[in-house]
C-alpha positions in Angstrom: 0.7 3.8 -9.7 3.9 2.1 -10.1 7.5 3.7 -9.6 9.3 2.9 -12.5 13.2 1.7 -12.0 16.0 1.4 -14.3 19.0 0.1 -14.2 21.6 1.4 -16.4 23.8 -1.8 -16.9 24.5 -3.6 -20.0 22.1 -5.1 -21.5 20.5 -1.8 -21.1 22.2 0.8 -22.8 23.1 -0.2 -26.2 25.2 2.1 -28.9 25.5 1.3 -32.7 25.1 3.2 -35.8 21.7 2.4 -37.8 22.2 0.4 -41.0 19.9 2.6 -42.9 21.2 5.8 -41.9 25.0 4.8 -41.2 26.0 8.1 -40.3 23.9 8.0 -37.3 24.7 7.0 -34.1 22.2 5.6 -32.1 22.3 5.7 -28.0 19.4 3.4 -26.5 18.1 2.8 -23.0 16.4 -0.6 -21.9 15.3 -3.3 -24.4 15.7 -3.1 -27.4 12.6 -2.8 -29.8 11.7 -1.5 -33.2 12.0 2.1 -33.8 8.3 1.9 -34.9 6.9 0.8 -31.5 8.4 4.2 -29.7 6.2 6.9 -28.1 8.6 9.7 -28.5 9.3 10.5 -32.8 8.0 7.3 -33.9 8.9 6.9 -37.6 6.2 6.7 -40.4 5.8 3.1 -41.3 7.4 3.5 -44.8 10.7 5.1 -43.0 13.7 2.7 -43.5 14.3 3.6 -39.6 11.0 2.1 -38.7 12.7 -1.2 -38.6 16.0 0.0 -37.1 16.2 -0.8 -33.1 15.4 1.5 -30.5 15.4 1.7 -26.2 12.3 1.2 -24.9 12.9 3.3 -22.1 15.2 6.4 -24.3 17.3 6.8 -27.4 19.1 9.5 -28.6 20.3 9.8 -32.0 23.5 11.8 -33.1 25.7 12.5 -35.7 28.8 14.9 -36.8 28.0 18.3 -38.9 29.6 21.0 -40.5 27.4 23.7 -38.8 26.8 27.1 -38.8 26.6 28.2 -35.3 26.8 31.8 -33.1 29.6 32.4 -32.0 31.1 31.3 -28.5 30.5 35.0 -27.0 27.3 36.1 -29.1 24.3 37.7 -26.8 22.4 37.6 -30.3 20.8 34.0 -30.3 17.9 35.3 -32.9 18.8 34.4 -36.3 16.0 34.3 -37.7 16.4 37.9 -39.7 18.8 36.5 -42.5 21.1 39.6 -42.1 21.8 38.3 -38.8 23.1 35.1 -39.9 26.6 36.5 -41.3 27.7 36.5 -37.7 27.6 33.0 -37.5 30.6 30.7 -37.6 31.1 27.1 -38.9 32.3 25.0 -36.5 32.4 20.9 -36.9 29.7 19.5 -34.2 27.8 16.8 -32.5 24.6 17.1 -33.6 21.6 15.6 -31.6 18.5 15.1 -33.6 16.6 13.7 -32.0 16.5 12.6 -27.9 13.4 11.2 -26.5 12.7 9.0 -23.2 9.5 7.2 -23.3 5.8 8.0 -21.2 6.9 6.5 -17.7 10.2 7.3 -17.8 11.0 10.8 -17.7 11.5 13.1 -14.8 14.2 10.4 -13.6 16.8 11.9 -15.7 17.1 9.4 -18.5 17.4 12.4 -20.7 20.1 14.4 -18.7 22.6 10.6 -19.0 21.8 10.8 -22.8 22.8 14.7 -22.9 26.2 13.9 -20.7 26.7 10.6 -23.1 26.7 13.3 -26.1 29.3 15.7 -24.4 31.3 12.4 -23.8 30.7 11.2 -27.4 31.6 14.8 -28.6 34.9 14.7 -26.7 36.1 11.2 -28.0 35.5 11.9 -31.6 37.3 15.4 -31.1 34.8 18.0 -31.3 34.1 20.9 -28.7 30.3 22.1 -29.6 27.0 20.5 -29.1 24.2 21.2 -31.0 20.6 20.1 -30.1 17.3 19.9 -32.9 14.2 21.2 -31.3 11.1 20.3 -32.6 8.8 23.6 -32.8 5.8 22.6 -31.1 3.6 23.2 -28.0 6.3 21.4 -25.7 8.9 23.8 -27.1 9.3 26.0 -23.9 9.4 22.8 -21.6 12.2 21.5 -23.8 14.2 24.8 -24.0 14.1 25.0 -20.2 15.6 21.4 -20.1 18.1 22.1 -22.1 19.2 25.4 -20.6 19.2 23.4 -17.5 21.9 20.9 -19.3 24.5 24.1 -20.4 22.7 24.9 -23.8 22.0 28.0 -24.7 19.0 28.7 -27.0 18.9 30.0 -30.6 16.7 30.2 -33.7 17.6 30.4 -36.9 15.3 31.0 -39.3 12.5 30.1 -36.9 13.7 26.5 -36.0 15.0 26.5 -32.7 18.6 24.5 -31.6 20.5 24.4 -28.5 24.3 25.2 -28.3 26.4 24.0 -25.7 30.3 24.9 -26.2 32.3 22.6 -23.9 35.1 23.6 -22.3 37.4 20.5 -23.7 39.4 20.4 -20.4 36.8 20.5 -18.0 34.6 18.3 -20.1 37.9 16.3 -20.4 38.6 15.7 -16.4 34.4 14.8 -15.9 34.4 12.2 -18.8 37.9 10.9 -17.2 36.2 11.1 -13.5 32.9 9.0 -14.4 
């Protein structure tokens, strides 16, 4: 079996906003190909995104939200009981929905430099919070443990299931400044 190596140089990671969603912000690792050929959340052929590029190694898609998120100290992270969800704040975040690194390619921590890309992205445009779609599905404890593993701390709210990640600006600050 064959080692698969990448090398994060341009041409290799591309950014750009799609044209068919254009407040989306597309990160993509290696060549770029149509959005359609992807393994990971390959669009439905009648999607305008189909047609939109993509990495052929990882992409990440985010974009900016007016959210309602738990707070920064909450031990609650179960919001799925509708009572529940008036101790939520709004807060403006970076919203990742979604990240996905391609058969072959992951355990070589393509999807931790997307995740540190989004803190850094979140930091340029001004924001402080992080917040991270999950896809409810039989991976959904693998993915939670990835992203707990990143600084994200796991909620659901009304049984979809999201990652927070509050950055501390000045620390985030000093690693973006450092790299």
């Amino acid at each position: 079996m064959a080692i698969a190596t990448v090398s994060l140089t341009a041409p290799l990671w591309h950014e750009f906003y799609l044209e068919c969603h254009p407040d989306i912000y597309r990160v993509a690792i290696g060549e770029l190909i149509e959005a359609r050929l992807r393994d990971r959340f390959k669009p439905s052929p009648d999607d305008p995104e189909a047609k939109e590029k993509s990495g052929s190694v990882g992409f990440m898609d985010v974009t900016i939200e007016d959210r309602m998120v738990p707070p920064d100290s909450s031990r609650k992270l179960n919001y799925d009981d509708e009572r529940n969800l008036a101790n939520m704040t709004q807060r403006r975040v970076l919203v990742i929905a979604p990240i996905g690194v391609e058969d072959g390619y992951e355990g070589y921590g393509i999807g931790t430099m997307l995740l540190k890309r989004a803190d850094e992205l979140a930091i340029e445009w001004g924001l402080d919070t992080v917040v991270a779609y999950m896809i409810s599905d039989k991976l959904i404890e693998d993915r939670s443990k990835f992203f707990k593993r990143q600084g994200f701390r796991i909620y659901t709210e009304l049984g979809e299931h999201n990652g927070i990640k509050i950055l501390k600006t000045q620390d985030a600050i000093s690693t973006v400044m450092m790299n």
